[in-house]
N, C-alpha and C positions, 0 to 999 in steps of 0.2 A: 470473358470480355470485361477490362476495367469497366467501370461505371461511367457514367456520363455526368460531362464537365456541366455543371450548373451556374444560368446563365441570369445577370439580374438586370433589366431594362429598365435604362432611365432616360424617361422623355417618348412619349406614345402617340405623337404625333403622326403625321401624313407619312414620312422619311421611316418612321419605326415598321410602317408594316411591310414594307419590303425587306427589313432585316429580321421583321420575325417569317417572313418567308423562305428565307435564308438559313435559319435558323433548323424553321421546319423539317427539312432536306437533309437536315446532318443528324444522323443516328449516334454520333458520340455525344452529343450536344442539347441541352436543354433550356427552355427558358423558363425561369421556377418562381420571378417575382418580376412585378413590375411596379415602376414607380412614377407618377405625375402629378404636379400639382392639380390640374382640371381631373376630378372624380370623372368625368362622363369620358376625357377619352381613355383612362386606364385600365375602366370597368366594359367599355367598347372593344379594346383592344385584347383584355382577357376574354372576354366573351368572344370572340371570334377567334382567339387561338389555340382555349382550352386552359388557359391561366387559375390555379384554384382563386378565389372571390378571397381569403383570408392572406392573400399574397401581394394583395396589393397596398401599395402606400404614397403618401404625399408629401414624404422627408428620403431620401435617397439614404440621410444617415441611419433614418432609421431602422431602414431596410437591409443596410448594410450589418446593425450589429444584431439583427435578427433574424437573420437567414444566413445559413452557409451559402457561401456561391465562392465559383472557380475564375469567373469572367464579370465582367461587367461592362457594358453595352452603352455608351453614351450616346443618346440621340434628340439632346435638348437644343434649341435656338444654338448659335454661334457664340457667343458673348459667355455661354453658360456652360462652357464645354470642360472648361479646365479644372473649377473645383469638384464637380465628382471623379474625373479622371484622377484627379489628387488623392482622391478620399476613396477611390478605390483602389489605388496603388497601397494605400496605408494598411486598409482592412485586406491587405495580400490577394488582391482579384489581380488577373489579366486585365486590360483594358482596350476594348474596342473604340475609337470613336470617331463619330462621325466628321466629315471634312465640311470646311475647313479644318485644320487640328485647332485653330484657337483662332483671336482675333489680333493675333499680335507672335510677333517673333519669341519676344520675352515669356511669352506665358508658355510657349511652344516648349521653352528650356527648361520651365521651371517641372513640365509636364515628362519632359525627357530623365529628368534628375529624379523624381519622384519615382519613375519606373525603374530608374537603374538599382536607385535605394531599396527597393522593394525585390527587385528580381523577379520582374516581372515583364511579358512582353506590354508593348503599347504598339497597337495600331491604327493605322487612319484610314478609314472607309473610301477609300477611291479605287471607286468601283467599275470607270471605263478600264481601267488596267487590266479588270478581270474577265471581260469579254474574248470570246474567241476570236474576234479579229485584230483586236492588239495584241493578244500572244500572237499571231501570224505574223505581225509586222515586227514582235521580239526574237523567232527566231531567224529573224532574215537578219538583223545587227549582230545575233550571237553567231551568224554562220560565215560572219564578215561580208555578206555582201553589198552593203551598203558602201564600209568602208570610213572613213573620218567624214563625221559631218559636221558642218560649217556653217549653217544655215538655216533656219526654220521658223515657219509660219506656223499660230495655232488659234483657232477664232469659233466662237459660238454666237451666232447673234441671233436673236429675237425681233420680227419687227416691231411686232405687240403682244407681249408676253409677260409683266409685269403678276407675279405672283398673287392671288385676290386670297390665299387663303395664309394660315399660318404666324410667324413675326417676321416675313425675307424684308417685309420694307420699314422696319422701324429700328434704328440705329442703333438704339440702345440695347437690345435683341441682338440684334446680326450683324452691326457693326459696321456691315458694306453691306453690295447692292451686288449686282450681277458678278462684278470681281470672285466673288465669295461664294454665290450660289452654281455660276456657269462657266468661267473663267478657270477655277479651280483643275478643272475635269482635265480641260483641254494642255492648260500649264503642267499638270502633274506628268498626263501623259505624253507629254513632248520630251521634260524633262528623262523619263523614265525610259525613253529611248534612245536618248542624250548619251544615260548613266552619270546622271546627274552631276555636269560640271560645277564647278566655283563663279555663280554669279559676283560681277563686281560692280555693275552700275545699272543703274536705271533710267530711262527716259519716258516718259509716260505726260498723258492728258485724260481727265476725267469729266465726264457732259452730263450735265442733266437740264436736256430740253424739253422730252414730252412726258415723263412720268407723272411728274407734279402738276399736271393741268388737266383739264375734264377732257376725257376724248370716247372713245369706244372699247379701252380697256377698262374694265370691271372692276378695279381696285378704288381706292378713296383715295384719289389724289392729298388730300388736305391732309393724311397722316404719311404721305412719304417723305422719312428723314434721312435714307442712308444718300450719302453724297452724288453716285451718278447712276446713270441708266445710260451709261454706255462707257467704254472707257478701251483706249488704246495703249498697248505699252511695247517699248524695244529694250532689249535687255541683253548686257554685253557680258563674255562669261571669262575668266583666265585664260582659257585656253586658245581665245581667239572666235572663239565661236558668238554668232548671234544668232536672238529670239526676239518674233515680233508678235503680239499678242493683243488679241481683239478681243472684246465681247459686251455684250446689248442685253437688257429687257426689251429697250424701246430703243427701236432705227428706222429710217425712211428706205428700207431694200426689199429686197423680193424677198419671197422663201426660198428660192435658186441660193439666195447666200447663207442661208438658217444650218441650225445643225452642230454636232463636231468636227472641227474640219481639225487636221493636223497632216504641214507637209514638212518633211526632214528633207535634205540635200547633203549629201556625203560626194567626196572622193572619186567614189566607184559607182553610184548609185543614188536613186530616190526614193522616197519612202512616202504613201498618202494614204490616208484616211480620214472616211471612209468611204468605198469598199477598198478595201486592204489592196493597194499597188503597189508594185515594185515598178520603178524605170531604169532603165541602163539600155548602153550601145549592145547591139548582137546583130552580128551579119552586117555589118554596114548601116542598120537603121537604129534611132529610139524605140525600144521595144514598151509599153505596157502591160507588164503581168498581172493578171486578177486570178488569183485562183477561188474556186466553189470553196466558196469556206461557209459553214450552215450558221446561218444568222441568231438560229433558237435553238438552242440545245443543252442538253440536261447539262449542269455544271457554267454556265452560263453567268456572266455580271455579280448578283447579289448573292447567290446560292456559291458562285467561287470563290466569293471574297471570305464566305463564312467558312467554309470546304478548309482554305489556306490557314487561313486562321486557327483552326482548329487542331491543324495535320502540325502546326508551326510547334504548338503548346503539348502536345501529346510527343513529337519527334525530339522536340528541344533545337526546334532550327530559329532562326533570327525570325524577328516582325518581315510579314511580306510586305507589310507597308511600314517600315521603321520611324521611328519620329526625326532622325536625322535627315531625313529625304524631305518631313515633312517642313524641315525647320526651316530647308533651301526653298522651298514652293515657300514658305508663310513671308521669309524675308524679301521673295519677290514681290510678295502683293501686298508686304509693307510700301515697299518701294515704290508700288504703282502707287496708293494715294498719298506717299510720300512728294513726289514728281510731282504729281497732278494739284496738290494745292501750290507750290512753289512755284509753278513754269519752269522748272529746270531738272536738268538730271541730277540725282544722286547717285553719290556713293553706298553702296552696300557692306 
């Protein structure tokens, strides 16, 4: 059995330990260093996942020219995403990282170009893709049942839900606000069952009415800088097709409206999640199909994402999440707070 691909974690945050669980799970795959600037969560995080003590560091570079590794795992704030991704393309690692890919289109490319130069995969952590119930709803578009879609809603809202722990609400950090943290999820996997048309415009609005003020969410109003806590976007693509896209920390709605909602409209057929529906005519009626698809099971969200990942780099197949997918997702949600401070639609 080759060896196992060694793996070096940068950024030990909240986010890191579901990918060192992920991690966990895959017997080709190891994690052999970690790196964060805050000593308590690096020495936290190795201690709970078995990380030698002499492995850990508080410069990524330094850990790059002092350990072999095969991979490297980006899982720092948003804003902070693209120079270890750089600098592990350079020191010849794979690179995982975490979504958003960056906080900007341009840095997306410059992220893309470093991987190609390197020969190396790059991936983006969007991880509803890797759930069992959006492979259900991928192979109902791969089986053409669906048919040409035309259409589609995708929304995560939060009534109050505003992050209390981590940097989600400080700009300089994350750049954006729900767009970035919640939005992401919903837009990637909309797109992803799209097969990612040619966005070409934007029309969007961005709010931020309750974040920033004292209420019964838990966070410090007085340090939230990313621009909204809630924001709506419609989004026109080459082909004819449109997307309309929601998402909240803070909304005045039920939890009836909470969640990942994504619905597609094709030709032939509709597509909703979640629970994974198919709609179309049969017999003369709208029929709704739900099939028992098991909600928890092994190979499941963060443990598939790693699974792919790993199976990608060992086989020599493409990024499951390529950075060109990701570049189409970043220039939309350029676009959305592009829109949102103008009042107007942009061009993409």
């Amino acid at each position: 059995m080759a060896r196992k691909l060694r793996v070096g974690l940068i950024g030990a945050g909240g986010i890191a330990q579901q990918h060192m669980g992920g991690w966990e799970e895959n017997e080709q795959a190891e994690v052999v260093a970690i790196c964060d600037i805050k000593r308590k969560a690096r020495e936290d995080t190795a201690g709970r996942w078995s990380v030698a003590k002499d492995a850990l560091f508080d410069d990524y570079e330094k850990m790059l020219e002092k350990v072999e590794l095969d991979i490297v795992d980006v899982c720092t704030p948003n804003a902070y995403h693209k120079a270890p991704a750089v600098a592990g393309f350079e020191a010849g690692c794979h690179v995982l990282v975490e979504k958003p890919v960056a906080i900007s289109a341009d840095e997306c490319r410059e992220m893309i170009k470093a991987g190609k130069e390197a020969d190396r995969l790059l991936m983006v952590a969007q991880v509803l893709r890797f759930s069992v119930q959006a492979q259900t709803l991928r192979t109902w578009v791969d089986a053409g049942l669906v048919g040409d879609i035309y259409w589609g809603q995708c929304s995560c809202l939060r009534p109050r839900g505003v992050p209390r722990w981590g940097q989600f609400i400080d700009a300089e950090a994350s750049g954006g606000g729900p767009c970035y943290d919640l939005g992401v999820h919903v837009l990637d996997l909309g797109l992803y069952l799209m097969d990612f048309p040619e966005p070409v415009a934007v029309s969007a609005a961005t709010y931020l009415k309750l974040a920033d003020k004292p209420s019964l969410m838990k966070h410090d109003p007085g340090k939230y800088t990313v621009p909204e806590d809630m924001a709506a976007g419609f989004i026109r693509f080459a082909n004819g097709a449109t997307l309309s896209v929601q998402t909240s920390w803070a909304l005045n709605v039920t939890e009836a409206a909470t969640g990942h909602k994504v619905i597609l409209c094709g030709d032939k057929a509709g597509l909703q999640y979640s629970p994974p529906t198919l709609i179309r005519e049969e017999n003369g009626m709208l029929i709704n199909s739900v099939p028992q698809v098991p909600l928890d099971v092994p190979g499941d969200g963060f443990v598939g994402e790693i699974d792919a990942f790993v199976e990608a780099i060992r086989k020599g197949k493409p990024s499951p999440v390529p950075g060109e997918q990701a570049l189409i997702t970043q220039r939309i949600l350029d676009g959305i707070y592009a829109s949102g401070e103008v009042g107007e639609e942009v061009a993409l």
